[in-house]
N, C-alpha and C positions, 0 to 999 in steps of 0.2 A: 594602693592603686595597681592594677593591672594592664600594661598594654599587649595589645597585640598586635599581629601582621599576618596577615593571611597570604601566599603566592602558593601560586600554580602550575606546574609543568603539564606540557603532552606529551603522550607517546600511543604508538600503534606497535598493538601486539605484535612482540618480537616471536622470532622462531624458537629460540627458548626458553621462552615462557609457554610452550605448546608442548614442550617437550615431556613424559609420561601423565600426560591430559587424556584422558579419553574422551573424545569425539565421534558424534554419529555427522553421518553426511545425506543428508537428503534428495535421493540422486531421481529424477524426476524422467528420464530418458530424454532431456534437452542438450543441446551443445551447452547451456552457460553450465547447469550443474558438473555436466562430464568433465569439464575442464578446470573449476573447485576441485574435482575431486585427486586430477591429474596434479595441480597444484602440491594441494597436499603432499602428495605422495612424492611428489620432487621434494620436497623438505623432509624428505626422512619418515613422513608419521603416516598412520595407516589406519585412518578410519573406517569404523561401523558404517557401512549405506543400507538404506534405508527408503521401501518406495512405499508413499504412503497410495492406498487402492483408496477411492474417492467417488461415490456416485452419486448422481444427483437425485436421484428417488429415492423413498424410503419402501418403495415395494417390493425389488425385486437385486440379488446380490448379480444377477445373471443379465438384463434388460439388455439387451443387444444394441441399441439406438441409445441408450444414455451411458453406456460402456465404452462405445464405439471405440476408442483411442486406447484403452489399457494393454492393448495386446502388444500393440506396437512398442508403447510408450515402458512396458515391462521388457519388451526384448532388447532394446537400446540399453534402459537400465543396466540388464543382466551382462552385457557384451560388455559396456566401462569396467563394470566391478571385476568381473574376470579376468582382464587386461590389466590392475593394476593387484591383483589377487586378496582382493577385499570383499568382505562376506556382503551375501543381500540379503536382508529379510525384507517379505511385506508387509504392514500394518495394515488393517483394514478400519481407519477413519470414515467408513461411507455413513453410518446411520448418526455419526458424529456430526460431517458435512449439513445433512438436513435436519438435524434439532438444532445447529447452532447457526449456519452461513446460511442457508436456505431460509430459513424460519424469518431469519432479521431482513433479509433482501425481500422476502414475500410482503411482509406485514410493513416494509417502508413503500412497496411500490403499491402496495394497496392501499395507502394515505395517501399517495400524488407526490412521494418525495423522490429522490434521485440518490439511491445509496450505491454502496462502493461491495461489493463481495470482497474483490480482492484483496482492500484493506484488514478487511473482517476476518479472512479466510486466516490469514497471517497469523494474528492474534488467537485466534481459536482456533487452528488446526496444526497448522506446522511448528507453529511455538506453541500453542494450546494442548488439544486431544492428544498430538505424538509424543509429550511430552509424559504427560501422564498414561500412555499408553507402555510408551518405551523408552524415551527419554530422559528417566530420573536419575540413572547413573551415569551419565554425561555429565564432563564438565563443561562440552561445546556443542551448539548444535549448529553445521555449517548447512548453507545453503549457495545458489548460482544468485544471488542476487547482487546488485549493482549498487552496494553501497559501501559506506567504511563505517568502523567502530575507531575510536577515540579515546584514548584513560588517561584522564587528568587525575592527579596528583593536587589536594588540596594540601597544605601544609599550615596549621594554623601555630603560630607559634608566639608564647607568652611568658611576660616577667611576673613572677609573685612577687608578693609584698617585699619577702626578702628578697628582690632583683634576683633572683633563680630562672635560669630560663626553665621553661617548662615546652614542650612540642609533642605534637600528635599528628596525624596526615590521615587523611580519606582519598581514597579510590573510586572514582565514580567513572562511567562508561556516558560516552555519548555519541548517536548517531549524525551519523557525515556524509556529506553527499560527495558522490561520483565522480572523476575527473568528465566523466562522456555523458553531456547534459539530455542527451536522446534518453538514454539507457534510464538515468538516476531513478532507482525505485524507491526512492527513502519516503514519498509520498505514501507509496503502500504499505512501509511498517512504522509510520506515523502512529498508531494505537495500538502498538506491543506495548506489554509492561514494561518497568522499568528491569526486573528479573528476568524478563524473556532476554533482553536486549543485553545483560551480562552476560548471561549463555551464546550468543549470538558470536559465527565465525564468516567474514563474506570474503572466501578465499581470493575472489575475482572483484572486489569490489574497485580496487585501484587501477583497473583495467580502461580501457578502450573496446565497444564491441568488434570491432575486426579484429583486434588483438586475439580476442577471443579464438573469433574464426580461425584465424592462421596458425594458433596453436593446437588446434582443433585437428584441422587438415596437417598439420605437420605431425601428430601424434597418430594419424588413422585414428581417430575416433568415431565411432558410430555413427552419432548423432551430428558430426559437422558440417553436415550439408541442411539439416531438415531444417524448416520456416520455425520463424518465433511464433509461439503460440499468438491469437490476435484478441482472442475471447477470453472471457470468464475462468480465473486459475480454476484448473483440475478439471473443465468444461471441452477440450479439447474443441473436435468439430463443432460442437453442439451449438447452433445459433442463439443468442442471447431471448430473442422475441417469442424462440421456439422452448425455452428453457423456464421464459415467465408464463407464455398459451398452456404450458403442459398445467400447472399451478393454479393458476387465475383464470382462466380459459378467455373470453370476448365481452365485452360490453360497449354496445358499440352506440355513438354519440353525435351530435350536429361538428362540423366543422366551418368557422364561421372566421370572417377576415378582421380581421381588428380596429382599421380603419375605418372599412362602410357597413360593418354589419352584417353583408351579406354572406348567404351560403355557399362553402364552395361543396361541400360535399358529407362523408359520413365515415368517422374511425374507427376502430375495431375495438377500443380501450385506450386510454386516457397512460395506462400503464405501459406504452410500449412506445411513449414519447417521451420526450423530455427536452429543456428550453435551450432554445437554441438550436435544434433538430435542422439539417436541410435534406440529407436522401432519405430514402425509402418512406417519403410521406405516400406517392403517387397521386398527386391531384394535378389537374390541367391545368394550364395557363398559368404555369408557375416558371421562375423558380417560386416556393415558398419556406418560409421559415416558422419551427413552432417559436413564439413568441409569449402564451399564457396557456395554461390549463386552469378551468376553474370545475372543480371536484364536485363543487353540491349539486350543478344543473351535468354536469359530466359532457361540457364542452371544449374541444380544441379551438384556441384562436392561432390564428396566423397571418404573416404579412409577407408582403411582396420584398419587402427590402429589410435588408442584415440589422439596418440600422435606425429601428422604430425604437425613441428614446423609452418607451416603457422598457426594452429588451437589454438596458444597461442598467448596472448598480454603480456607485462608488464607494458606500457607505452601506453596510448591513451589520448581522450580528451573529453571532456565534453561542452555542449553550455547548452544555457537558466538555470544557476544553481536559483534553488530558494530557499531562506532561509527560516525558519521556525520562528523561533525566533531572532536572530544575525546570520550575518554572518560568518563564519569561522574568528578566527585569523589571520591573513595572515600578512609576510612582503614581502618588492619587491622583498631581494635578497633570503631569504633563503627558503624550502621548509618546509611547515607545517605537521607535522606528525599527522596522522590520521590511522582508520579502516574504513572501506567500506563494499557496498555492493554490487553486481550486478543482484543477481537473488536469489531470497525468498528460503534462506539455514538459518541450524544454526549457520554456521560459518559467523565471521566476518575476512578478509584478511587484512593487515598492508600493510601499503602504507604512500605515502608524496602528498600533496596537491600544485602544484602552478598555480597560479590566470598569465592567460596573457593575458587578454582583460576583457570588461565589460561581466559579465554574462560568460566568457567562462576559464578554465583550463586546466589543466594537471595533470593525474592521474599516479604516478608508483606506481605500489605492487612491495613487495616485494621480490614475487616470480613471472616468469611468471602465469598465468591465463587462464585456457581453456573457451573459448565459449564467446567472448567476442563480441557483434555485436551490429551495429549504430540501435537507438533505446530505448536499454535496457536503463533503469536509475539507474545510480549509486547515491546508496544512501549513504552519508556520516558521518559519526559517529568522537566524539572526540578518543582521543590515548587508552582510556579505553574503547569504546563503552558503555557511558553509555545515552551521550548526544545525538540525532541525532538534525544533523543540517541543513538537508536539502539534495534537490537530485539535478541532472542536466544529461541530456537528453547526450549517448555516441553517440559520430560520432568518424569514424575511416578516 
C-alpha cells in the first residue's frame, strides 16, 4: 500500500531567483512600464526594452491617423531606457496586431457579440507574436501591469510498499490580483497560456497606483505626468467606434423602446453598442439605456430606466473556459463557490461555479447583474479573489 500527502508552499519571486535571468522588459512609453523597468534596475538587473510598433491597419506602415501616438509613445520609450542605460529595440507586431487582435474583435462585433481586444491583445501579442518575434531567449518577459505571479511548491510525498519515503515537488505559477482593486489587470491576462504566464515578470504589480506616480515624479521620469491610456491597448487616441467605422463601416437600423414598441429613432450599426450602453446613444427624451440588440431584423431596443428586468442576468453560461494554472475545483453534484468578473470594474460579484460539459458552465451571482451579453469573458477568481483561475467566453 502506498500513502501519500501532498502540501504546498507560496512564494513570490525572490530577487535571487532573477539573478543572471535574462529578461526583456516591454517598455510601452507609459509611467506604469517606466517604473517596472526603474524597479528592476534598483535590484541590480538590467533588462532588454523593448517597444513593440502596433498599427491597426493592415495597409499602410506609415498611416498618420492610425499611428497617431507612436512618435510620442517611442520618444518617452527612448528617454526611460537611456536614463537607466538599457538597450531599446522596436519590433514591429503591426500586420501581427490585425491577423490576430483585429480579425477576432471584427468577426465578434460583426456577430452582435461584445469581445475584449485587450484580453486577446495580451495573449497574442505581448506574450504571443513578441515572443516569437524576440522573446525566445528570455527567461522573463516583464511588463507595467498591475498583477502578481505566485509559485507554489507542490510536494507530493510517498511510502512504498517497503515504508521508504519516496518525494518529488512541482512548481506551478499562478496569477494574483493586485493590492489596488482600481488598477487590477489580472482580468486582462485571464487567457495567457499557462507558458506565457511562467515567463511572466509584473515588476509593479504589488504596487498602489500613486505609488507608481510618486516614484515616477521622484525619479524624473518621462512619462510621470501623462494620462493612462483610456482606449483599446496599442490604440492610443484612436476612438474605439472610429476603429470598428474604419472596418465594418455603417448599417444603420430602427431603434425601437422596449416597453411600448415605439420608435425613437435610427443607429448607425448594431456594432457600435453594446448592453448596457447609456452615453453617446444621442436620442431625445432620454436618459436611454441599450437594453437588447437583436441581429436578424438589425434592431436597437432600449429603455428609459437602468432597470428593465430583461437588462439583468443571475444565472448564464460560459463555453471555451481556459485555465490558467489548474483548473477550478469542481465536484459533479455540488456548486463551487467563487468571485467573478464580467467587465474591467473594481468590484469582484460572489457567485457558485458549475461545470456541465467539457470547456462549458454555469454561472449564478449572487445577486441579479446588469449588462450581461454573449461575448464578454467572465473571468473567474477563488472565494477570496485572490487566485484568478481562468476566464470562459458568455453565451446567453
Amino acid at each position: 500500500m502506498v500513502f501519500r500527502l501532498f502540501y504546498t508552499t507560496f512564494a513570490v519571486m525572490k530577487k535571487e531567483e532573477l539573478k543572471d535571468k535574462r529578461i526583456a522588459l516591454l517598455l510601452s512609453g507609459g509611467v506604469d512600464s517606466a517604473v517596472a523597468l526603474h524597479e528592476l534596475c534598483r535590484q541590480g538587473l538590467k533588462p532588454d526594452c523593448y517597444y513593440i510598433k502596433i498599427g491597426a491597419t493592415p495597409e499602410s506602415d506609415n498611416d498618420a491617423q492610425w499611428d497617431c501616438s507612436m512618435e510620442e509613445d517611442l520618444e518617452m520609450a527612448t528617454s526611460v531606457a537611456h536614463k537607466y542605460g538599457c538597450r531599446l529595440e522596436v519590433v514591429d507586431c503591426h500586420h501581427d496586431y490585425w491577423e490576430r487582435v483585429t480579425r477576432y474583435t471584427m468577426d465578434k462585433v460583426r456577430a452582435g457579440l461584445t469581445p475584449n481586444p485587450d484580453v486577446m491583445c495580451n495573449r497574442l501579442i505581448k506574450f504571443g507574436a513578441f515572443d516569437e518575434k524576440a522573446g525566445k531567449d528570455y527567461d522573463f518577459i516583464a511588463t507595467g501591469h498591475y498583477a502578481r505571479t505566485e509559485v507554489e511548491t507542490i510536494s507530493n510525498c510517498a511510502l512504498d510498499a517497503s515504508q521508504q519515503p519516496t518525494a518529488n515537488s512541482q512548481r506551478i505559477t499562478w496569477l494574483c490580483t493586485c493590492p489596488d482593486p482600481v488598477k487590477d489587470q489580472t482580468d486582462f491576462l485571464a487567457q495567457i497560456y499557462d507558458w506565457q504566464l511562467k515567463k511572466a515578470l509584473f515588476p509593479i504589480g504589488g504596487m498602489m497606483k500613486d505609488e507608481v506616480r510618486q516614484i515616477a515624479e521622484q525619479e524624473h521620469l518621462a512619462p510621470a505626468h501623462r494620462k493612462d491610456s483610456q482606449g483599446i491597448c496599442f490604440l492610443g487616441k484612436i476612438n474605439y467606434n472610429d476603429y470598428v467605422r474604419h472596418y465594418l463601416g455603417e448599417q444603420p437600423g430602427e431603434v425601437i423602446e422596449l416597453e411600448t414598441g415605439k420608435r425613437i429613432g435610427q443607429h448607425r450599426g448594431l456594432w457600435f453598442h453594446t448592453i448596457g450602453q447609456r452615453h453617446g446613444l444621442g436620442f431625445g427624451g432620454g436618459p436611454w439605456f441599450v437594453v437588447k440588440k437583436d441581429m436578424s431584423t438589425n434592431t436597437l431596443y432600449v429603455s428609459h430606466g437602468y432597470d428593465p428586468e430583461s437588462a439583468y442576468s443571475q444565472d448564464f453560461k460560459v463555453h471555451d473556459l481556459h485555465w490558467l494554472t489548474l483548473p477550478l475545483p469542481t465536484t459533479p453534484t455540488t456548486p463551487t463557490a467563487i468571485t467573478f468578473k464580467i467587465r474591467h470594474t473594481p468590484e469582484f460579484i460572489k457567485g457558485q461555479f458549475t461545470a456541465i460539459g467539457q470547456g462549458e458552465a454555469v454561472i449564478h451571482a449572487e445577486k441579479p447583474i446588469h449588462g450581461v451579453a454573449p461575448g464578454q469573458f467572465c473571468v473567474v477568481y477563488d472565494a477570496e479573489h485572490h487566485h484568478c483561475y481562468g476566464s470562459g467566453e458568455i453565451t446567453l
